[in-house]
mmCIF file of the C-alpha atoms, coordinates in Angstrom:
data_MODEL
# 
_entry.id   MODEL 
# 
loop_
_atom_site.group_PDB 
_atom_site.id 
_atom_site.type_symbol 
_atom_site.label_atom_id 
_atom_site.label_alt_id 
_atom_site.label_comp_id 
_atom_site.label_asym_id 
_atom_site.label_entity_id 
_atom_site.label_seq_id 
_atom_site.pdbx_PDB_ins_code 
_atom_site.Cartn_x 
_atom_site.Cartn_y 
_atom_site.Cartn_z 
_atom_site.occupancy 
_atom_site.B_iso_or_equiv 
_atom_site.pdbx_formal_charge 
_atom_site.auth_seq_id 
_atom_site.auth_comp_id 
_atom_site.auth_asym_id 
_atom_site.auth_atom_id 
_atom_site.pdbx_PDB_model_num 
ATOM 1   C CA . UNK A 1 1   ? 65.482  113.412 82.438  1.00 0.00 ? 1   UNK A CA 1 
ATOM 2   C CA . UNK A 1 2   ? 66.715  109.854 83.604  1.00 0.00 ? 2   UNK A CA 1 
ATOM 3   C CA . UNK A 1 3   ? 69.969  111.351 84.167  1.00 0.00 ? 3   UNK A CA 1 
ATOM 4   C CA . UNK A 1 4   ? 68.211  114.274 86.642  1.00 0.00 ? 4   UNK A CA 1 
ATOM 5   C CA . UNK A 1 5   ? 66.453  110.793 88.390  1.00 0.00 ? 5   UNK A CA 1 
ATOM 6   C CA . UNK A 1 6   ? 69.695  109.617 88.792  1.00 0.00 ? 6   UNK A CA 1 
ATOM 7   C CA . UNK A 1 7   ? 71.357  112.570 90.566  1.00 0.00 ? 7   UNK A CA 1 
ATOM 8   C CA . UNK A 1 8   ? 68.059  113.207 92.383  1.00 0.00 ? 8   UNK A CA 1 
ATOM 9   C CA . UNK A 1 9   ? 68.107  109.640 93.783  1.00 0.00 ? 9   UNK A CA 1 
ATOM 10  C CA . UNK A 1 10  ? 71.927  109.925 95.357  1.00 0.00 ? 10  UNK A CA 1 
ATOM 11  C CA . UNK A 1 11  ? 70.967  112.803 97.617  1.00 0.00 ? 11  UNK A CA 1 
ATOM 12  C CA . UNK A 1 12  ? 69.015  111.061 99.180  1.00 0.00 ? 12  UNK A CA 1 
ATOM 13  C CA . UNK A 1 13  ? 70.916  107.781 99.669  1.00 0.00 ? 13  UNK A CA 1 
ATOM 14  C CA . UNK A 1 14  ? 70.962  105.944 102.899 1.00 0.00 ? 14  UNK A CA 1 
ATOM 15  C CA . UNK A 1 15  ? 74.243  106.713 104.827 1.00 0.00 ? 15  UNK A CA 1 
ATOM 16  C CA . UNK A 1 16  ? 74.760  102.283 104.584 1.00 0.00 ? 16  UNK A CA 1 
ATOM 17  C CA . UNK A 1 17  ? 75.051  103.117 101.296 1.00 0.00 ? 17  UNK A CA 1 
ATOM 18  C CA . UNK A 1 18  ? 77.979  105.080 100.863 1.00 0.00 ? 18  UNK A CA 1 
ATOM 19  C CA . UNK A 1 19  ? 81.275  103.753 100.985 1.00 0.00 ? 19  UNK A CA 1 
ATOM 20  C CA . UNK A 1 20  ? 82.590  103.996 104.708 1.00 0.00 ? 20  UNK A CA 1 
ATOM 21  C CA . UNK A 1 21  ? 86.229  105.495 105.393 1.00 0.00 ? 21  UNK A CA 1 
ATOM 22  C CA . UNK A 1 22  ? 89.227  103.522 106.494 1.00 0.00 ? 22  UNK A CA 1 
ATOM 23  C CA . UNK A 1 23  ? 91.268  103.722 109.457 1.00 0.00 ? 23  UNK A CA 1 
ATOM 24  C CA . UNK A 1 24  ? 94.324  101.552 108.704 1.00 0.00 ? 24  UNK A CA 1 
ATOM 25  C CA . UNK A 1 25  ? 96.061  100.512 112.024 1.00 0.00 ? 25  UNK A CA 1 
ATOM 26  C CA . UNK A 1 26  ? 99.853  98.674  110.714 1.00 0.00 ? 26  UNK A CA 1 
ATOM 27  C CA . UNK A 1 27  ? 101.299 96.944  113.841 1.00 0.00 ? 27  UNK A CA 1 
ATOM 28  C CA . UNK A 1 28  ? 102.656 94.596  115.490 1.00 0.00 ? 28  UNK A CA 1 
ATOM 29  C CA . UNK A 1 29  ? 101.906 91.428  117.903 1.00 0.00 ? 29  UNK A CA 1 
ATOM 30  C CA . UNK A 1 30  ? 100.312 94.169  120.592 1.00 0.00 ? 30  UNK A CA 1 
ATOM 31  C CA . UNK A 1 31  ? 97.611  95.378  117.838 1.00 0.00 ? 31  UNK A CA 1 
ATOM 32  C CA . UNK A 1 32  ? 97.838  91.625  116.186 1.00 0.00 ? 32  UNK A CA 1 
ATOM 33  C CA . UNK A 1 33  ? 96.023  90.468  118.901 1.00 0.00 ? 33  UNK A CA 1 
ATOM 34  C CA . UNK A 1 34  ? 98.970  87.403  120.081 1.00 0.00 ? 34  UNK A CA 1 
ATOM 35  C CA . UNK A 1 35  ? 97.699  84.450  121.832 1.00 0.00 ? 35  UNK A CA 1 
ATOM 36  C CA . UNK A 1 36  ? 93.923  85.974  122.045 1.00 0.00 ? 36  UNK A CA 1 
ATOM 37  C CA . UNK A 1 37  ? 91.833  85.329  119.282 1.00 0.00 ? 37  UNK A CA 1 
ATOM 38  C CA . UNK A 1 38  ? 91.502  88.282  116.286 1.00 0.00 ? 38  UNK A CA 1 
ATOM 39  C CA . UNK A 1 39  ? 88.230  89.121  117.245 1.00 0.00 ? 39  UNK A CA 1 
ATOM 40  C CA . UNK A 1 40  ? 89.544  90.385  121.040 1.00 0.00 ? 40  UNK A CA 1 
ATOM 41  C CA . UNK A 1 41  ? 92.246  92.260  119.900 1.00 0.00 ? 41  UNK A CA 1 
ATOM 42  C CA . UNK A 1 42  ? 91.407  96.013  120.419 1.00 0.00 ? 42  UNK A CA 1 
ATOM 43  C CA . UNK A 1 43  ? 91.472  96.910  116.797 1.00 0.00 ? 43  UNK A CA 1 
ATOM 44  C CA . UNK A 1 44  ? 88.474  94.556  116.248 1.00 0.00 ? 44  UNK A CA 1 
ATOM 45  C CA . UNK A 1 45  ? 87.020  96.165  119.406 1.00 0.00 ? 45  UNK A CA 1 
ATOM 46  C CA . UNK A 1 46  ? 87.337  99.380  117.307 1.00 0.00 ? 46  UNK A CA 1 
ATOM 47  C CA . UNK A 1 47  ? 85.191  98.393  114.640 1.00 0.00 ? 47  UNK A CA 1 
ATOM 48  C CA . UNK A 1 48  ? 82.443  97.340  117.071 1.00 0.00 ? 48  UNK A CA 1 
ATOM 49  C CA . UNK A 1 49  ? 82.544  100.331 118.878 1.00 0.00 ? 49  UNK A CA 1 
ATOM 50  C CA . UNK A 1 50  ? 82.028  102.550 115.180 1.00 0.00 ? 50  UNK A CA 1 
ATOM 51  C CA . UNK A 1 51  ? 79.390  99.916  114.284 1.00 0.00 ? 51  UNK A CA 1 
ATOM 52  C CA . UNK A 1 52  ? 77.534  100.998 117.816 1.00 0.00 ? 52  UNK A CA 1 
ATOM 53  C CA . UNK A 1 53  ? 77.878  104.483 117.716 1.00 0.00 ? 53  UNK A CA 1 
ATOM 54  C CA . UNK A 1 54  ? 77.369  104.729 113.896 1.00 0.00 ? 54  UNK A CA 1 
ATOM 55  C CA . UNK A 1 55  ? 80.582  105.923 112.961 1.00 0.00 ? 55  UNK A CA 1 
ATOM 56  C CA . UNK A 1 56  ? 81.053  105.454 109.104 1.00 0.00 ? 56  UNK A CA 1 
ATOM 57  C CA . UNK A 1 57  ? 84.683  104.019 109.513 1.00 0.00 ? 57  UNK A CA 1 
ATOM 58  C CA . UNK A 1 58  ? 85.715  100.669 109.116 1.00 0.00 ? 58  UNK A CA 1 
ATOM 59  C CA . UNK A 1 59  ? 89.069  98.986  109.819 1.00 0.00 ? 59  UNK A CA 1 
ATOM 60  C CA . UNK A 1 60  ? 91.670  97.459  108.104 1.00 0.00 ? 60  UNK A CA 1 
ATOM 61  C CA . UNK A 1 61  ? 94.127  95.980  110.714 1.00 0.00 ? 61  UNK A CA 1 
ATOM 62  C CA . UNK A 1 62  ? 97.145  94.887  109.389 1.00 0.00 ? 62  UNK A CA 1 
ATOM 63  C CA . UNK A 1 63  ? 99.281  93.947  111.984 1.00 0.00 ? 63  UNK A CA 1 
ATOM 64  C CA . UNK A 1 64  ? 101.862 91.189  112.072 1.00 0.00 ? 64  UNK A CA 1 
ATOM 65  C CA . UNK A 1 65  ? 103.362 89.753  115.098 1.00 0.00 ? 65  UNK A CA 1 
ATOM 66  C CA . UNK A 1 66  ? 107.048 90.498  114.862 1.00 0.00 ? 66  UNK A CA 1 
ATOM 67  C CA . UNK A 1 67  ? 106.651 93.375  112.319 1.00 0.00 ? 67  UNK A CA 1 
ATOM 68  C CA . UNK A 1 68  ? 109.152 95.924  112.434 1.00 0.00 ? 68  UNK A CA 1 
ATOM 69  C CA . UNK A 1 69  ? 109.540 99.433  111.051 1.00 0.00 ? 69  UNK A CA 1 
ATOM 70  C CA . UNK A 1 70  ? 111.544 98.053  108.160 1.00 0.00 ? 70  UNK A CA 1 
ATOM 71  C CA . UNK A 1 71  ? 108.396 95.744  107.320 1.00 0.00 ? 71  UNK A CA 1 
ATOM 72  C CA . UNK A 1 72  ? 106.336 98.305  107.975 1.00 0.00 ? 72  UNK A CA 1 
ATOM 73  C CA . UNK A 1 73  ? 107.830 100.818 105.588 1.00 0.00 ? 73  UNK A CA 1 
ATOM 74  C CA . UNK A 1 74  ? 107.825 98.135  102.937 1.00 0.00 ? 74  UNK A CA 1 
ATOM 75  C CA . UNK A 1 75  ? 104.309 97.064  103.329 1.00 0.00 ? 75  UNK A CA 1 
ATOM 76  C CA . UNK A 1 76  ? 102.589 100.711 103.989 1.00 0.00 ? 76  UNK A CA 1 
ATOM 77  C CA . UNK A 1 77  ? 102.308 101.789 99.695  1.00 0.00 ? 77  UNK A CA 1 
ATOM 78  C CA . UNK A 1 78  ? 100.492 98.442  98.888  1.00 0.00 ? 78  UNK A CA 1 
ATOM 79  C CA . UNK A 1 79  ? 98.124  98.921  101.983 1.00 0.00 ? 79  UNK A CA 1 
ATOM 80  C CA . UNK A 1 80  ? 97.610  102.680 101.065 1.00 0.00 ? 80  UNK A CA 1 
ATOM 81  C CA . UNK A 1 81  ? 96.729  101.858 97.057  1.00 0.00 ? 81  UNK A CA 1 
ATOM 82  C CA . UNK A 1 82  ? 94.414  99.129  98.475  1.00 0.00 ? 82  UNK A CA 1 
ATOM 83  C CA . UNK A 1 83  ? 92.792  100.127 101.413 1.00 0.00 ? 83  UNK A CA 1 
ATOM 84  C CA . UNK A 1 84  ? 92.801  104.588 100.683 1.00 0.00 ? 84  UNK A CA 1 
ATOM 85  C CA . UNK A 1 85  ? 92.225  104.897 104.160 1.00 0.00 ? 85  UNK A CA 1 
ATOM 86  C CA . UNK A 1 86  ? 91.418  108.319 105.592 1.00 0.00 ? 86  UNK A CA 1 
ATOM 87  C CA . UNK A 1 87  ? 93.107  107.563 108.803 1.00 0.00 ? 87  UNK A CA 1 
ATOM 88  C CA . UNK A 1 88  ? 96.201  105.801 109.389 1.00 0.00 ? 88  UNK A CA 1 
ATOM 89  C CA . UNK A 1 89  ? 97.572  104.309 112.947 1.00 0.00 ? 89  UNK A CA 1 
ATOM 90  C CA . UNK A 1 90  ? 101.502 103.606 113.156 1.00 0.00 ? 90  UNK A CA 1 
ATOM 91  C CA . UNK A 1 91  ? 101.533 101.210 116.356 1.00 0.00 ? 91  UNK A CA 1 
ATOM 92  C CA . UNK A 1 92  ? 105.341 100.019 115.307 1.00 0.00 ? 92  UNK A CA 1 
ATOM 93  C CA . UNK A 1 93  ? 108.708 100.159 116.966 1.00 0.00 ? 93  UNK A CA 1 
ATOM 94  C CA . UNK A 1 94  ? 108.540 98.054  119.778 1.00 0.00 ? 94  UNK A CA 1 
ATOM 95  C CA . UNK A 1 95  ? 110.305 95.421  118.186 1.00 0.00 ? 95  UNK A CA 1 
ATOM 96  C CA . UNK A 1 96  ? 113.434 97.711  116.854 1.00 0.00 ? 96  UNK A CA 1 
ATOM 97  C CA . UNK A 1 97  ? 113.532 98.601  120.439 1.00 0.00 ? 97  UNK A CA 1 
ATOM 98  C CA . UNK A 1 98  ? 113.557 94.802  122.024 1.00 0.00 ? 98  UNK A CA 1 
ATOM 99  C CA . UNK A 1 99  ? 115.957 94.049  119.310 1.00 0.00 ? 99  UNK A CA 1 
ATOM 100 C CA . UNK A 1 100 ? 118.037 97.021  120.084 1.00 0.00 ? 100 UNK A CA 1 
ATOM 101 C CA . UNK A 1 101 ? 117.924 97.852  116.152 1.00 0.00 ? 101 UNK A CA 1 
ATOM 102 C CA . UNK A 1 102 ? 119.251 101.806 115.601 1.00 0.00 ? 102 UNK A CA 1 
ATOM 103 C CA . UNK A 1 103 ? 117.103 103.999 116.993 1.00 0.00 ? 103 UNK A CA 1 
ATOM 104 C CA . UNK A 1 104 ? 117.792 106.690 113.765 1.00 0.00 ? 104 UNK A CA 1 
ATOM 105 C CA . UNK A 1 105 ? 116.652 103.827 111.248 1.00 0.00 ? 105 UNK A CA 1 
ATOM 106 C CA . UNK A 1 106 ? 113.663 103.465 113.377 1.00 0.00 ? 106 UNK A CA 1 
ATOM 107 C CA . UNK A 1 107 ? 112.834 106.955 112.749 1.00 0.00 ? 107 UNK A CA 1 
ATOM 108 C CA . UNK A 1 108 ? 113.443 107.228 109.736 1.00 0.00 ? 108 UNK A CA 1 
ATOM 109 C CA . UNK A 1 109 ? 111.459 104.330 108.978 1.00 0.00 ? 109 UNK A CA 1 
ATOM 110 C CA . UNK A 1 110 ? 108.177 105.706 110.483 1.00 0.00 ? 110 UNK A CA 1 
ATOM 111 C CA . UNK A 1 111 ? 109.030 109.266 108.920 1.00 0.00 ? 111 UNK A CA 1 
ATOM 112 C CA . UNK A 1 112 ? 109.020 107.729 105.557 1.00 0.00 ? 112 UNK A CA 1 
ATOM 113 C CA . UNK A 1 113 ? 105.519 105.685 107.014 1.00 0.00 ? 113 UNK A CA 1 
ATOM 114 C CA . UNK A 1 114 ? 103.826 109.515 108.111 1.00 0.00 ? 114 UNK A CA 1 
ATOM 115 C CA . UNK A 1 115 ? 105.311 110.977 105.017 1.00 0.00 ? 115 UNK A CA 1 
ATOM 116 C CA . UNK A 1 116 ? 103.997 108.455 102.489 1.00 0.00 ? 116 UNK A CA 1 
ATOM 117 C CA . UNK A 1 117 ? 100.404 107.922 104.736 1.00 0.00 ? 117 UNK A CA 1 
ATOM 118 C CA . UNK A 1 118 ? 100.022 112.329 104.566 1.00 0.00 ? 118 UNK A CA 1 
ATOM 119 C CA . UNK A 1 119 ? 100.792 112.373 100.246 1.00 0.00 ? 119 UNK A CA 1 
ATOM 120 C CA . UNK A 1 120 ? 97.676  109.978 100.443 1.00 0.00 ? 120 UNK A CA 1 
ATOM 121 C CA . UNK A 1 121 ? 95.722  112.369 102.283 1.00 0.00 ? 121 UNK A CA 1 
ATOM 122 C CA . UNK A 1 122 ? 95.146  110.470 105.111 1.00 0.00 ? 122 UNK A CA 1 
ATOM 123 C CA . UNK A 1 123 ? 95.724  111.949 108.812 1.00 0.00 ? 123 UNK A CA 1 
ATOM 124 C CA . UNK A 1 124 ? 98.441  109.393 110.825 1.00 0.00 ? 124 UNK A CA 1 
ATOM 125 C CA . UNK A 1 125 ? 98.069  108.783 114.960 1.00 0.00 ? 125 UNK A CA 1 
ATOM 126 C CA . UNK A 1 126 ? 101.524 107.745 115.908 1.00 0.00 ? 126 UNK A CA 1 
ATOM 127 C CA . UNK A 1 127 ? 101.172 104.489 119.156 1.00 0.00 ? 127 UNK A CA 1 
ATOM 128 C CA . UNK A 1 128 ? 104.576 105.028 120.963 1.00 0.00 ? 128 UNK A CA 1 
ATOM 129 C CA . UNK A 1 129 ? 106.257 102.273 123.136 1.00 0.00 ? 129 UNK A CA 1 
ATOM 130 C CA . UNK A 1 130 ? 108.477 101.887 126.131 1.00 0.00 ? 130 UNK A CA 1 
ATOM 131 C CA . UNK A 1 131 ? 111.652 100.039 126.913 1.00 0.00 ? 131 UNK A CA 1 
ATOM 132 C CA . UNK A 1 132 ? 112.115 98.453  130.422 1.00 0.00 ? 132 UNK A CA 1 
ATOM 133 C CA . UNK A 1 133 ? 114.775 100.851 131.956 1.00 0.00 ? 133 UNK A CA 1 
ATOM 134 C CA . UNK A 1 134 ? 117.627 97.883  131.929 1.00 0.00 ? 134 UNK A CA 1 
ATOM 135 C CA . UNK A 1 135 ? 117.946 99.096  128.531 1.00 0.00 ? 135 UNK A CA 1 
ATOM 136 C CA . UNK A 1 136 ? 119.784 102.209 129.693 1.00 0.00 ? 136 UNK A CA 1 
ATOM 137 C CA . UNK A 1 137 ? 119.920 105.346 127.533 1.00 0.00 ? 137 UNK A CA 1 
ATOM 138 C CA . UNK A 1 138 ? 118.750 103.660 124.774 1.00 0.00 ? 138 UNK A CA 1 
ATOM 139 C CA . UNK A 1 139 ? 115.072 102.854 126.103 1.00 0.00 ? 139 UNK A CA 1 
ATOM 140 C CA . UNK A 1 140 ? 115.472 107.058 127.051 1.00 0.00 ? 140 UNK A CA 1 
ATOM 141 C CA . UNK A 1 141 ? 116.427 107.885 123.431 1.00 0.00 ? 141 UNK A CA 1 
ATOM 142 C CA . UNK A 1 142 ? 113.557 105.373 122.739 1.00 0.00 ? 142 UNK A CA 1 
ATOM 143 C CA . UNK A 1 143 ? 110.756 106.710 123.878 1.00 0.00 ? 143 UNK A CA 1 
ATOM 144 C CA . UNK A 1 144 ? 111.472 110.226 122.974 1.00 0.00 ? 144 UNK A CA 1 
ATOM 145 C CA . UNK A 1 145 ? 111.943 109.442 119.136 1.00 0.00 ? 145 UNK A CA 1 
ATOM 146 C CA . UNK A 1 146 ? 107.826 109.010 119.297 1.00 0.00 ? 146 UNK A CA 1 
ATOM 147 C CA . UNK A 1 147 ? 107.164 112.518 120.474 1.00 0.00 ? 147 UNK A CA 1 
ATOM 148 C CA . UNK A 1 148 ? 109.794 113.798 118.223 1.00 0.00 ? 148 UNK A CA 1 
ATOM 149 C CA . UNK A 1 149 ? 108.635 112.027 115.198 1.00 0.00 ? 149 UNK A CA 1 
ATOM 150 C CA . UNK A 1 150 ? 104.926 113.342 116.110 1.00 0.00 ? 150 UNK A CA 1 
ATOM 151 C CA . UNK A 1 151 ? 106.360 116.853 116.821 1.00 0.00 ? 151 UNK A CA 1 
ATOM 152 C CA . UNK A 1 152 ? 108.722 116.844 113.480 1.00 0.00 ? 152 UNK A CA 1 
ATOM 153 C CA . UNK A 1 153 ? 105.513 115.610 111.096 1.00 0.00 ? 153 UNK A CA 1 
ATOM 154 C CA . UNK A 1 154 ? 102.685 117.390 113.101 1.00 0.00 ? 154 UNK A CA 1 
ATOM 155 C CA . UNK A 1 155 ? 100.898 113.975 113.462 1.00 0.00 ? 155 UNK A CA 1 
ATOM 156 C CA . UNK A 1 156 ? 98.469  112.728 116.993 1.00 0.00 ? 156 UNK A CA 1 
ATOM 157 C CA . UNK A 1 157 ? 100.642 110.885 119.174 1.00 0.00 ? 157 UNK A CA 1 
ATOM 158 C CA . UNK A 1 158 ? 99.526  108.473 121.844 1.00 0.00 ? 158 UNK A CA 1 
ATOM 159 C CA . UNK A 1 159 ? 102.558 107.819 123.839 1.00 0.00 ? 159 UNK A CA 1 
ATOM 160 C CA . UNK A 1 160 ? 102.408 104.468 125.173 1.00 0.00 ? 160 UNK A CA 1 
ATOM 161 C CA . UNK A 1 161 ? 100.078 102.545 123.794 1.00 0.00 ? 161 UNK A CA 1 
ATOM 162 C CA . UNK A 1 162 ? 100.189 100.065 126.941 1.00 0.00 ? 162 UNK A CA 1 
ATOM 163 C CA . UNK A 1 163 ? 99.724  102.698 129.730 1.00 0.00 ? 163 UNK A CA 1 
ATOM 164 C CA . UNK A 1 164 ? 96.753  101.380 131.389 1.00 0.00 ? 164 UNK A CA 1 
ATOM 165 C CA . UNK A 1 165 ? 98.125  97.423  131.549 1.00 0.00 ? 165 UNK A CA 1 
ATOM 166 C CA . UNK A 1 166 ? 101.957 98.174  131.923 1.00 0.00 ? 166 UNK A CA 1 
ATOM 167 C CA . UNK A 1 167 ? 101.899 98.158  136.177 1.00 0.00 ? 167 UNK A CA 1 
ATOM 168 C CA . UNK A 1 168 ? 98.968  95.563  136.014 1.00 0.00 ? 168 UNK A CA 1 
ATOM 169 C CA . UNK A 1 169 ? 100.816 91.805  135.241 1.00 0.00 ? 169 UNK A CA 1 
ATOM 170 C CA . UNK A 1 170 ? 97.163  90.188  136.149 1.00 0.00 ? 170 UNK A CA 1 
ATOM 171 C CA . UNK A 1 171 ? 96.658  91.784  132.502 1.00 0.00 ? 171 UNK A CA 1 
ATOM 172 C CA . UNK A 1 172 ? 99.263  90.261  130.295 1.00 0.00 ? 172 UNK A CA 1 
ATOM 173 C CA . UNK A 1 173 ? 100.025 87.019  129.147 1.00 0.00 ? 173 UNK A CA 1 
ATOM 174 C CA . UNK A 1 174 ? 102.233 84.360  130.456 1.00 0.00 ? 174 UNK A CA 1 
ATOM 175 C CA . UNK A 1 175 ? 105.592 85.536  128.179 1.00 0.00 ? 175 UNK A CA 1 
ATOM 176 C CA . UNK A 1 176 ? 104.832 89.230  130.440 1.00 0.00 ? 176 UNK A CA 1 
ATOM 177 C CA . UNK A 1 177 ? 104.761 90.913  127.078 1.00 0.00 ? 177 UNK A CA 1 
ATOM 178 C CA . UNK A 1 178 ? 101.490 90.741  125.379 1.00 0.00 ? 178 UNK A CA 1 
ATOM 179 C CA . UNK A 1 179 ? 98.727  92.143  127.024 1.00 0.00 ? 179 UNK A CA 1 
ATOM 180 C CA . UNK A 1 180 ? 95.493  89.521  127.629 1.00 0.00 ? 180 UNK A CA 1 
ATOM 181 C CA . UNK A 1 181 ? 92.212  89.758  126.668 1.00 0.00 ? 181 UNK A CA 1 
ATOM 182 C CA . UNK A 1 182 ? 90.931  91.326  129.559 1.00 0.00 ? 182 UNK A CA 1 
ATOM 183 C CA . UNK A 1 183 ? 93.043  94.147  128.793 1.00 0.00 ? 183 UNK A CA 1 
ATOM 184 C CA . UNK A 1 184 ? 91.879  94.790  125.196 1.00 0.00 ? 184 UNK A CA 1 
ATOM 185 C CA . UNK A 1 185 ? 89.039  97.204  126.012 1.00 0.00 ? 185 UNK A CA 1 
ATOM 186 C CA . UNK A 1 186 ? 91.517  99.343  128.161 1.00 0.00 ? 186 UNK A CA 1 
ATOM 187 C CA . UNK A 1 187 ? 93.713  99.485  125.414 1.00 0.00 ? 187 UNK A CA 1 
ATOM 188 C CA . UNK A 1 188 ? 90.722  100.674 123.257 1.00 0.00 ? 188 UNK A CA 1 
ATOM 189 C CA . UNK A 1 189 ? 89.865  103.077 125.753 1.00 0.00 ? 189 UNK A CA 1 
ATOM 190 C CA . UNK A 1 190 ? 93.340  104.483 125.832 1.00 0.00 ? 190 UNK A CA 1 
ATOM 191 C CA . UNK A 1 191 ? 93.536  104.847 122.037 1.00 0.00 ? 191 UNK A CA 1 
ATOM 192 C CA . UNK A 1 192 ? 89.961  106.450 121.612 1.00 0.00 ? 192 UNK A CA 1 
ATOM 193 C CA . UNK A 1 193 ? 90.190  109.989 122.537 1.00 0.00 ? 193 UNK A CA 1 
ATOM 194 C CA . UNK A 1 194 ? 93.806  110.465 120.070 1.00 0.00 ? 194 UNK A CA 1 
ATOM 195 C CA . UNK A 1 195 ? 91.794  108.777 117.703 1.00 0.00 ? 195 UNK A CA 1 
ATOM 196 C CA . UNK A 1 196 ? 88.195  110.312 117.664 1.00 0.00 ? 196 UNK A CA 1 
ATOM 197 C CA . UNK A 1 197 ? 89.176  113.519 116.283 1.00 0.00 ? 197 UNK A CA 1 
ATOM 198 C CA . UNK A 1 198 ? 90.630  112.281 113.741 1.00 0.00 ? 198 UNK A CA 1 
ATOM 199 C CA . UNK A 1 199 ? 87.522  111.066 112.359 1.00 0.00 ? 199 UNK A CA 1 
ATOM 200 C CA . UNK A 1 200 ? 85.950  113.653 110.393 1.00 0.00 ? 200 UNK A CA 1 
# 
């Protein structure tokens, strides 16, 4: 009897109290949220805008300023065995590319990222970046390495993740690199519609 109570009282559990999904967004400075405070930084606008709309996600945003692919890859199992999110965002690469690092490594290290994020069961929205064109063929080879990867590992891809900021300097900081606070909810914007229907 107390054990038909029991299953009797979780159908009918408020939806607060069942453990909410994770989106895990693994970055760099641009999702880090450099030289505005954490709480600005579009990932943290992302869990307000679930909390409004009643979304039963929360997020775990691990970005690092500097991080690279490499650091990426090595950090991703520990955050996946932690966090089990449902949803994983791969905003990375942007420093291989300022760095001029090798554009196959790169790839390799965020196949290895979608590879290991899918095994988990989780569905992966790949954030691709630009290179100013200065860099030559290389920012070309660049930026297509994001729609290949997505292509290649049937994953969302947003292609820039600064396309609504990157003709607008008013919007990014004094070092012309990292976009301001002011320009957080565009970037949120931006990433929403690649990353709603993923939510299910």
């Amino acid at each position: 009897m107390r054990l038909v109570l029991v299953l009797f009282s979780l159908c009918f559990l408020a939806p607060s109290a069942v453990a909410a999904k994770t989106i895990l967004v693994l970055g760099d400075s641009l999702s880090a949220g450099y030289g505005i405070r954490p709480e600005q930084a579009w990932p943290s606008l992302l869990t307000q805008r679930l909390a409004e709309r009643r979304i039963d996600y929360t997020v775990a945003n691990l970005s690092i300023s500097g991080e690279t692919t490499a650091g990426g890859r090595s950090r991703l199992a520990a955050a996946l065995a932690t966090h089990q999110p449902a949803v994983v965002v791969l905003a990375l690469g942007a420093n291989d590319g300022l760095r001029g690092l090798s554009i196959e490594q790169m790839r390799g290290n965020l196949e290895a990222m979608i590879s290991a994020a899918q095994k988990a069961g989780a569905r992966v929205l790949v954030a691709g970046m630009r290179l100013p064109p200065n860099y030559g063929p290389y920012a070309d080879q660049f930026v297509q390495s994001f729609a290949d990867i997505a292509k290649t590992k049937k994953t969302a891809l947003l292609p820039f993740l600064l396309e609504p900021v990157a003709t607008r300097p008013e919007l990014f900081q004094a070092d012309r690199l990292h976009p301001t606070a002011e320009a957080q909810p565009l970037l949120l914007e931006h990433v929403w519609p690649k990353l709603q229907p993923l939510l299910r």
